[in-house]
Every structure is written in structure tokens, then in C-alpha cells.
C-alpha positions as CSV (number, residue, x, y, z in Angstrom):
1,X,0.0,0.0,0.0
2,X,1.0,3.5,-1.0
3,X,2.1,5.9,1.8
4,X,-0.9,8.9,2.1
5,X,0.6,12.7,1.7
6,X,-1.7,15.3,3.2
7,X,-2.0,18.1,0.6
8,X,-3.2,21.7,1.4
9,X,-6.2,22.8,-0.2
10,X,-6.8,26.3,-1.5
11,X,-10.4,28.0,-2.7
12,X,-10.3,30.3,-5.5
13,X,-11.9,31.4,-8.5
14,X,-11.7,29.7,-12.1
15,X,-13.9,32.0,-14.4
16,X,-16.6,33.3,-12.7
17,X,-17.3,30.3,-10.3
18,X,-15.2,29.0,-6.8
19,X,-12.8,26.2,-7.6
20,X,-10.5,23.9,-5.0
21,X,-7.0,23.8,-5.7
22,X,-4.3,21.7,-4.5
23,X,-2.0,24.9,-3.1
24,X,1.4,22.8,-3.9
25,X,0.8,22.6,-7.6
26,X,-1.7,25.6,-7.9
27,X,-4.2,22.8,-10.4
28,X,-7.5,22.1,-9.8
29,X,-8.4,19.1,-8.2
30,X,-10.0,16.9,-10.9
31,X,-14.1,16.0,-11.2
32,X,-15.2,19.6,-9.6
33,X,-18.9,20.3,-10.2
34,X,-19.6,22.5,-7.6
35,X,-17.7,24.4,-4.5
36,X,-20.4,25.8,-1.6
37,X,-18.8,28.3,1.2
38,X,-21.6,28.8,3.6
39,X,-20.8,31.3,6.6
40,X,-22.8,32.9,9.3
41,X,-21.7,34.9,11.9
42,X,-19.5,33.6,14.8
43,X,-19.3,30.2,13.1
44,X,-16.8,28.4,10.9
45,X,-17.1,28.5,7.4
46,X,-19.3,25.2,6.0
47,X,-17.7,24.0,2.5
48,X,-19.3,21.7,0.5
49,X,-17.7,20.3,-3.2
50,X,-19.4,18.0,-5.5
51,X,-17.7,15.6,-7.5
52,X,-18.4,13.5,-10.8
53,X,-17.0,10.6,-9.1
54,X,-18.5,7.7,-11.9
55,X,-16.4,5.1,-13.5
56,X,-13.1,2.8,-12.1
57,X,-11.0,6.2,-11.4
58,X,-14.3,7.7,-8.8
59,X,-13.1,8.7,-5.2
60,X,-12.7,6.3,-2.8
61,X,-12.2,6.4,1.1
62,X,-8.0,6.1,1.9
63,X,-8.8,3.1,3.6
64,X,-10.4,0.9,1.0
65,X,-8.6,-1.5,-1.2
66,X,-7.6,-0.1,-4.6
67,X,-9.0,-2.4,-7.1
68,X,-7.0,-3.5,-10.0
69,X,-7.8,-2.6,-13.4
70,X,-7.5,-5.3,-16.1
């Protein structure tokens, strides 16, 4: 199994629309549809992103097994 590397995320804007980028390489992380920031007062900031996440190369959780492709 492949060692993890935490990656720092960064929010920003790609046209006219918010877009998550991996801060290290300044590229958008693959599959975006959709970036939500919600914030009300006092609270921390709520972000939700939506992924097209269809076919062998979807997301997964770290700690499921990688199926190989044939």
C-alpha cells in the first residue's frame, strides 16, 4: 500500500465560479462540479464540493482497497 501525503487545499476562482485547488501545484483538483462556502456569523465557514466521481478512477475512502484494473 502507497504511503498517504496530506496536501493543502486552497479556494479560489476559475472563471466566474469557486474552484479547489491543491496549493502545492496551484491545479484544480479533478471531477469539480460545484464548490459551496456557507458562513454565518461567529461560526466556521461550511464547504461543500461536488464531485463527478462515476467510472473505475471515482473517489474512494483512503482506507479501502484499490481495485486493480485489467
Amino acid at each position: 500500500m502507497s504511503d498517504i501525503k496530506a496536501r493543502k487545499l486552497v479556494i479560489k476562482r476559475l472563471r466566474h465560479e469557486l474552484a479547489v485547488f491543491d496549493e502545492e501545484t496551484n491545479l484544480p483538483l479533478s471531477g469539480q462540479n460545484s464548490v459551496v462556502v456557507e458562513s454565518c456569523a461567529g461560526e466556521p465557514p461550511k464547504v461543500t464540493i461536488a464531485f463527478d466521481a462515476w467510472g473505475s478512477h471515482g473517489i474512494r475512502f483512503e482506507d479501502d482497497p484499490r481495485q486493480e484494473v485489467e
